[in-house]
ROFIZA-175450 format. One record per residue (C-alpha): x, y, z; residue in one letter. Coordinates in steps of 0.02 Angstrom, whole numbers, plus 50000, padded with zeros to 5 digits. Layout:
! residues N
XYZA ...
***
This chain:
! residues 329
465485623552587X 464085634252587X 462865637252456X 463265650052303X 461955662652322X 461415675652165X 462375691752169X 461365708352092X 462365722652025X 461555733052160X 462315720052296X 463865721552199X 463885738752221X 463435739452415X 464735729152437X 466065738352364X 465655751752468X 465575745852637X 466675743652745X 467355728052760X 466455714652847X 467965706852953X 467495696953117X 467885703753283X 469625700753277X 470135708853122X 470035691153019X 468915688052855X 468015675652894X 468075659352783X 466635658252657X 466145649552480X 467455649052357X 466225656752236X 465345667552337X 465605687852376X 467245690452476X 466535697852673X 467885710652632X 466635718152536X 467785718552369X 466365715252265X 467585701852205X 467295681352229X 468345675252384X 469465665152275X 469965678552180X 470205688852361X 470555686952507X 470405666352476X 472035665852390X 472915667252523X 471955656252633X 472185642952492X 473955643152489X 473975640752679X 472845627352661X 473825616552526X 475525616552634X 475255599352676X 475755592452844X 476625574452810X 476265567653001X 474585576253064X 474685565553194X 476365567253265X 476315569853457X 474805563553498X 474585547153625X 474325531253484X 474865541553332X 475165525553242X 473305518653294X 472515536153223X 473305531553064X 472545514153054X 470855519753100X 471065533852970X 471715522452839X 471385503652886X 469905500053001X 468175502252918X 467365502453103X 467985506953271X 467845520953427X 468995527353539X 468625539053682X 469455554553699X 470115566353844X 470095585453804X 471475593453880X 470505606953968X 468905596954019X 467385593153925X 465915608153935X 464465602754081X 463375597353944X 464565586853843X 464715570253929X 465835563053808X 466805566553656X 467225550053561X 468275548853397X 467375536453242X 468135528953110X 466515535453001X 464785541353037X 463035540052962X 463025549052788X 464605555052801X 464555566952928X 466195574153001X 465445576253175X 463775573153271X 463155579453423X 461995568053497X 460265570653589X 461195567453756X 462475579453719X 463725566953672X 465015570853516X 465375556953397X 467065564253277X 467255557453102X 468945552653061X 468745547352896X 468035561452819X 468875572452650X 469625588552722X 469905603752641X 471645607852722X 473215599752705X 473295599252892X 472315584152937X 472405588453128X 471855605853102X 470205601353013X 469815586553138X 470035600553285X 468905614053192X 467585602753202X 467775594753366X 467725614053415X 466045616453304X 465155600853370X 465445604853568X 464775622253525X 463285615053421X 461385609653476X 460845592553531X 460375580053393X 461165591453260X 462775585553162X 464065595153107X 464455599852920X 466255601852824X 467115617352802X 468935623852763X 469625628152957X 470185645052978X 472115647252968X 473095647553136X 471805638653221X 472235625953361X 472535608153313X 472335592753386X 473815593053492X 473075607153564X 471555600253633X 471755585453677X 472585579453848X 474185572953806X 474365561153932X 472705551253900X 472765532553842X 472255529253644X 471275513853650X 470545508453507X 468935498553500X 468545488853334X 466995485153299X 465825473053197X 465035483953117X 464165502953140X 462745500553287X 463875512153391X 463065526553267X 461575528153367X 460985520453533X 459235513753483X 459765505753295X 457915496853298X 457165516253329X 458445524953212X 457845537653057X 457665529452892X 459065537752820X 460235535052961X 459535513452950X 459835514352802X 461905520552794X 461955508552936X 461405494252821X 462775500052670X 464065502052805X 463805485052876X 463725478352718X 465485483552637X 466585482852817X 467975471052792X 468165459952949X 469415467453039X 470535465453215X 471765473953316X 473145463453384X 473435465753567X 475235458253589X 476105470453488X 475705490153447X 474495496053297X 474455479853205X 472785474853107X 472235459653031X 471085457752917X 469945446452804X 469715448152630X 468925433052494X 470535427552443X 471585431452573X 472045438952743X 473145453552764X 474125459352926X 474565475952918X 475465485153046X 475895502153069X 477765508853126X 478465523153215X 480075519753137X 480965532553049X 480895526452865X 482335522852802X 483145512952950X 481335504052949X 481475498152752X 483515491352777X 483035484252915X 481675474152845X 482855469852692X 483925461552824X 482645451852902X 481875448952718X 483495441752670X 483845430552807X 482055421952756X 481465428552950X 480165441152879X 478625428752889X 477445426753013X 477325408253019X 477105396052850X 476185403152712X 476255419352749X 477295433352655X 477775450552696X 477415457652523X 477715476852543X 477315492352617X 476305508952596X 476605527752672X 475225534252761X 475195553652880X 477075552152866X 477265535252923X 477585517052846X 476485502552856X 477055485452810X 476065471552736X 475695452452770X 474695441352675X 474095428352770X 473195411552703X 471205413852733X 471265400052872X 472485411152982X 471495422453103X 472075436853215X 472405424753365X 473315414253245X 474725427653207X 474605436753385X 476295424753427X 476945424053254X 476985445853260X 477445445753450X 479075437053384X 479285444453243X 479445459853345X 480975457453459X 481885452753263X 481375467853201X 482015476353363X 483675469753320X 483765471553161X 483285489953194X 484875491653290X 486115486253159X 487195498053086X 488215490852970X 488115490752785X 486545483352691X 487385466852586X 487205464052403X 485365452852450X 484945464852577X 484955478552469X 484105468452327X 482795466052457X 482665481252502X 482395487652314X 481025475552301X 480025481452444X 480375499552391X 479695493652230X 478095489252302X 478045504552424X 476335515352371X 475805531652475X 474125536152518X 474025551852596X 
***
């Protein structure tokens, strides 16, 4: 957001009586909620012509994601993974001076986007947004940082309204592929040589990633390790509903583990979709469960195709998995 700047009564009154200061095509462009509306009001922008781009920005979309290649893996890297790249294919070709655009979990102090000295664009996924279109505000900047200068990154804003998504610019037949990582060094090329600021996020980051992995047998599944315990959680495509009954079924029938001492123990909403949770004893590693979830898999596939009635323990199951069901976004 940019920076509130002091208003005299004699700017005031310019203001009022110019003409407005729309952009080329017609639109006001998108400023400080406090600051003077370009319309030339005299009035803030919240009080103006923001209202209305506020209530376009609170209609929040439920799946951002929906459409893209790996929609379930963007979820998990925006909710689950602390570090991890994936490179990206724009749908009309990158600009001769981009080589590469590649999407990051997080970047060094937070930045939504960096373009680096090459050229190269690193994307922040992780980042607060001002919209309730997730997609939108990831585009806007992707858009900002192929535009911007070499070694510069890219600040937050509120994307305009009716601007293209990410569905829009990206090719939708390019492979998501997902690469976790240890820890951050993928922030810059030379970590020895980095900027003290940017050495020292590095060393935070490092510090508070959870250990995490992505299975490879079965789609958008992540374990990870925690002090106590180790978690498997696992994003689905399912549709909801038929998701939760038919976990109750499988819950039931004592076939929801993944092997012995491990417990599926609930599940959270995240972008629209559901994510159930293992815990796993803190000796059992993400080879360990790679067969355990592979199998668990083709049950779940069958119980996904049953359509008769829940029983009286499925659907007591099924209310205590609801019961445990949290959203995050």
């Amino acid at each position: 957001m940019a920076k509130k700047r002091p208003q005299t009564k004699a700017g005031r009154s310019q203001q009022s009586g110019g003409a407005p200061a729309a952009g080329a095509d017609g639109q006001i462009p998108v400023v400080g909620a406090r600051e003077p509306c370009p319309c030339g009001s005299g009035r803030r922008y919240k009080a103006c012509h923001g209202r209305a781009a506020a209530h376009a920005a609170t209609e929040l979309v439920q799946r951002p994601f929906e459409g893209l290649p790996g929609e379930c893996d963007w979820v998990a890297l925006r909710e689950l993974v602390p570090a991890a790249t994936v490179e990206l294919t724009l749908k009309d070709g990158l600009p001769e001076d981009v080589p590469s655009v590649t999407l990051a979990t997080v970047l060094p102090m937070a930045w939504p986007a960096l373009r680096r000295d090459d050229g190269s664009v690193l994307l922040g996924l992780q980042n607060d947004t001002a919209s309730g279109d997730l997609s939108r505000d990831l585009a806007d900047t992707l858009q900002r940082a192929l535009r911007t200068d070499p070694g510069t990154p890219v600040q937050g804003r509120r994307a305009p309204a009716g601007g293209p998504r990410l569905q829009d610019l990206l090719a939708p037949e390019a492979p998501f592929a997902p690469v976790v990582h240890s820890g951050f060094e993928f922030w810059v090329p030379d970590a020895e040589n980095a900027a003290p600021e940017v050495t020292a996020s590095l060393e935070r980051a490092n510090a508070a990633a959870i250990p995490t992995a992505k299975l490879t047998g079965v789609d958008a599944a992540y374990w990870c390790q925690t002090p106590e315990k180790n978690h498997l959680r696992w994003v689905m495509p399912h549709p909801e509903e038929q998701l939760l009954d038919a976990l109750a079924r499988l819950h039931a029938a004592g076939r929801s583990s993944l092997g012995e001492g491990t417990r599926l123990v609930g599940s959270f909403r995240a972008h629209g979709l559901t994510v159930p949770v293992w815990d796993l004893p803190s000796g059992v590693t993400a080879d360990d469960v790679e067969k355990p979830a592979a199998e668990f898999a083709e049950r779940l596939a069958a119980a996904l195709a049953a359509t008769g009635p829940l029983t009286a323990d499925e659907r007591r199951a099924r209310g205590g998995l609801t019961n445990r069901q949290v959203t995050l976004s």
